[in-house]
SERO-4910 file (N, C-alpha, C, O; in steps of 0.05 Angstrom, whole numbers):
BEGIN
 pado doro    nc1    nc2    nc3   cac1   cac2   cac3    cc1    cc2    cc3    oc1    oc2    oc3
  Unk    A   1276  -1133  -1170   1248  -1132  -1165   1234  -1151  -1184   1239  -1149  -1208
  Unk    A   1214  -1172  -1173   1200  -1177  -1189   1172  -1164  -1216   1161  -1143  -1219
  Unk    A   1172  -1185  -1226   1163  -1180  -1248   1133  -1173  -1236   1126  -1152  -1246
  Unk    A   1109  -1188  -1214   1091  -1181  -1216   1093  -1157  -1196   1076  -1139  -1197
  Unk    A   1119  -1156  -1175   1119  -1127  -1162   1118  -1106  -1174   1102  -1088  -1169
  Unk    A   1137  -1104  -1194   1131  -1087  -1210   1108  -1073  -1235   1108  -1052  -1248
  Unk    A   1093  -1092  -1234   1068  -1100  -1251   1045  -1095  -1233   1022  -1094  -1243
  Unk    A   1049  -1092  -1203   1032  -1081  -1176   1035  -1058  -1181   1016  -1043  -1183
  Unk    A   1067  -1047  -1186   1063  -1031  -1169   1060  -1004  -1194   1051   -981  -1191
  Unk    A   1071  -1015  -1215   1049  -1000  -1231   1022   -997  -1239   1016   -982  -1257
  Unk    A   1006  -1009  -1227    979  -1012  -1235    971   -989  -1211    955   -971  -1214
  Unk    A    987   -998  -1183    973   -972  -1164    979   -943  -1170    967   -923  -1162
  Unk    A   1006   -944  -1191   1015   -911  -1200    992   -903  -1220    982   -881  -1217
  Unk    A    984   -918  -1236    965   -909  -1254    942   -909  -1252    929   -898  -1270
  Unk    A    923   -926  -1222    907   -904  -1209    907   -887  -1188    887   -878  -1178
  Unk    A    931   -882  -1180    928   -861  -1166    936   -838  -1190    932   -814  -1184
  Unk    A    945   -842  -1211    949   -818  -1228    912   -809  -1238    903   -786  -1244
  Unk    A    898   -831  -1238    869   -833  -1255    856   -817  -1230    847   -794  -1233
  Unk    A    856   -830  -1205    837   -805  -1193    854   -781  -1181    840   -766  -1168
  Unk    A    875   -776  -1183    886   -749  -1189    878   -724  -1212    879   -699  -1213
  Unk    A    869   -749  -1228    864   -737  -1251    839   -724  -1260    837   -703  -1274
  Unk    A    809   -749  -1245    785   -744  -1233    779   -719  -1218    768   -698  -1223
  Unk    A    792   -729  -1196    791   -696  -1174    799   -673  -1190    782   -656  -1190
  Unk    A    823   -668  -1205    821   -640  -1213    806   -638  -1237    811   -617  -1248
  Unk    A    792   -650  -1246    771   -650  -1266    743   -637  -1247    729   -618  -1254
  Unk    A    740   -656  -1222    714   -643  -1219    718   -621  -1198    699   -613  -1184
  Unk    A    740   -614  -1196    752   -577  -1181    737   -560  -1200    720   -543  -1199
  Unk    A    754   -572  -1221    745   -546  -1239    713   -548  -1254    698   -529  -1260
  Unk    A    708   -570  -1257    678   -562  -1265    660   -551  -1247    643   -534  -1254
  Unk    A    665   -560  -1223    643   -561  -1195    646   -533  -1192    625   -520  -1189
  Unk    A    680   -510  -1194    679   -488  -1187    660   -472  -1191    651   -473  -1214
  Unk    A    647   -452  -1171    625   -442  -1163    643   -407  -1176    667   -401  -1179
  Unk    A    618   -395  -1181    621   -368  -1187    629   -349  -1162    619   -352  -1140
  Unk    A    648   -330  -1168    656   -309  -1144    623   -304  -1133    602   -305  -1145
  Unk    A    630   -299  -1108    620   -280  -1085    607   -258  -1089    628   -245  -1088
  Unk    A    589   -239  -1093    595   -214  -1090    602   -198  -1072    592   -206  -1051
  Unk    A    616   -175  -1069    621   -166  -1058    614   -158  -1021    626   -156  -1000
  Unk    A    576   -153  -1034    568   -147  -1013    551   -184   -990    537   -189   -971
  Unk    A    562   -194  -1006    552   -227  -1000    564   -229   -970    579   -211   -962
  Unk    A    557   -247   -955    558   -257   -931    579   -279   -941    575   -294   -960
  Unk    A    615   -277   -916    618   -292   -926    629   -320   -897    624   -318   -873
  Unk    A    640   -337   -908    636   -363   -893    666   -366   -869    670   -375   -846
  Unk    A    680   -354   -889    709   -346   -873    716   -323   -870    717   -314   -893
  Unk    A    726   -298   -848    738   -286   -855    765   -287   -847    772   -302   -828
  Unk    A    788   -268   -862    810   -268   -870    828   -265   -833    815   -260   -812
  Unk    A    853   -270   -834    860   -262   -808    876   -239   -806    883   -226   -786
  Unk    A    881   -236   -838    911   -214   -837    904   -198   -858    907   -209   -880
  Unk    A    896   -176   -857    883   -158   -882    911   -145   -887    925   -144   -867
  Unk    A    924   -133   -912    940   -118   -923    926    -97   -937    903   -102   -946
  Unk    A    934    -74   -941    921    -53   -947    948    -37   -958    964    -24   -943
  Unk    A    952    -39   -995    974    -11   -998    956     21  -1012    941     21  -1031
  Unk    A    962     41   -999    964     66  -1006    970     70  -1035    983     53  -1046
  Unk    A    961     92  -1051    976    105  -1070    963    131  -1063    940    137  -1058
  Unk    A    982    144  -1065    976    177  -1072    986    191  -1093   1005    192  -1109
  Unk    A    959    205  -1087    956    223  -1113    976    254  -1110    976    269  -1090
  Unk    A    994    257  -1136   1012    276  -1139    994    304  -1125   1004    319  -1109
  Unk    A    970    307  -1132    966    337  -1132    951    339  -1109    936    358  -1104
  Unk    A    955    324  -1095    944    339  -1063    969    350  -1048    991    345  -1056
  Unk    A    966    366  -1027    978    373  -1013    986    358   -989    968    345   -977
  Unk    A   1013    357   -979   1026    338   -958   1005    338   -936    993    318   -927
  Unk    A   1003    367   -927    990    351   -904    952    349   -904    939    345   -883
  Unk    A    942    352   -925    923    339   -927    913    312   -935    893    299   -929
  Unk    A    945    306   -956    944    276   -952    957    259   -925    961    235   -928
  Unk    A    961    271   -902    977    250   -887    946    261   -872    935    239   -873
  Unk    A    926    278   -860    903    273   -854    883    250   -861    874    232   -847
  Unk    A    880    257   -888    868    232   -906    871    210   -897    852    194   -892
  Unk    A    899    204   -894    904    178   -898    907    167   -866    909    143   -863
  Unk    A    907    184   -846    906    186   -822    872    165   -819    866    141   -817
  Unk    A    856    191   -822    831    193   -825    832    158   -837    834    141   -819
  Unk    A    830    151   -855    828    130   -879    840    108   -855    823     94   -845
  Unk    A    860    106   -848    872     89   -831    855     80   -809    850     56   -806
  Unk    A    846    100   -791    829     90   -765    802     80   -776    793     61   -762
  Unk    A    786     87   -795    772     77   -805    772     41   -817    753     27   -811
  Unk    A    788     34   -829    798     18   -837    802     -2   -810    791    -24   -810
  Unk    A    815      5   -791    818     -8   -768    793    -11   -748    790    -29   -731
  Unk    A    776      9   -755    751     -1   -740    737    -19   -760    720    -30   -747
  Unk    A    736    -26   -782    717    -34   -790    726    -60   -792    708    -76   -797
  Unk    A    756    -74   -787    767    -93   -782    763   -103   -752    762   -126   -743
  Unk    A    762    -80   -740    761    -97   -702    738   -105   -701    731   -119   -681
  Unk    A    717    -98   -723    679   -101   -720    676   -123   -736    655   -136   -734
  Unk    A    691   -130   -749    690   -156   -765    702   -179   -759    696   -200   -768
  Unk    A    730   -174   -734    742   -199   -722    769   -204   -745    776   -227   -745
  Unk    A    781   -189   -759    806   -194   -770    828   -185   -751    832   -161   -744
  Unk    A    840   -204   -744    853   -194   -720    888   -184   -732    906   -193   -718
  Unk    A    895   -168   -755    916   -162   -765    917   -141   -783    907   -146   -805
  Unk    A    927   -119   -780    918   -110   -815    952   -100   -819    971   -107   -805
  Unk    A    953    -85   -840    980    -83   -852    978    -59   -869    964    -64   -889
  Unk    A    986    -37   -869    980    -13   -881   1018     -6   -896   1038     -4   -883
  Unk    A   1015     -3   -930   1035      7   -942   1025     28   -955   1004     39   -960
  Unk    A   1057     32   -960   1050     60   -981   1078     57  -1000   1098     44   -992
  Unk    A   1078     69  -1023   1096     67  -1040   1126     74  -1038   1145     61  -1048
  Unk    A   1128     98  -1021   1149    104  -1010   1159     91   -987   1183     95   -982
  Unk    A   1143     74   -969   1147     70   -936   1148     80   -926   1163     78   -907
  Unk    A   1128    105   -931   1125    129   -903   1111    130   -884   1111    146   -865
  Unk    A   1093    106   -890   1068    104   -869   1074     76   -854   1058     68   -836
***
């Protein structure tokens, strides 16, 4: 390889390293503060996940109501918002 090819073709590695270097400089300055919660937001998600924990001192079958209960809720409030996926765990994989 020549001497000025090589002398090219380093000069294009070291600016494309410079505005590589630019852009994630102004990612991170430009980054904007979280959302709040109750904020309007611009995307929503397509695949919601949702894990369970339960609590030792309830009783079985008031927690599989609960969480019954908790479940269809959860699923309506996703079909009213357009997430077309959700995903429900639990620690054991009982649900």
């Amino acid at each position: 390889m020549g001497l000025f090819t090589y002398g090219l073709l380093r000069l294009i590695h070291l600016l494309q390293s410079f505005v590589i270097l630019v852009a994630s400089f102004w990612k991170r300055v430009a980054r904007q503060a979280p959302l709040a919660l109750t904020a309007r937001r611009r995307r929503i998600p397509q695949h919601l996940a949702i894990l369970f924990t339960i609590d030792s001192y309830i009783e079985p079958e008031a927690e599989e109501d609960r969480l019954l209960e908790t479940i269809g809720n959860v699923v309506g409030w996703c079909h009213s918002l357009g997430i077309q996926a959700v995903s429900f765990y639990e620690r054991d994989g009982a649900y």
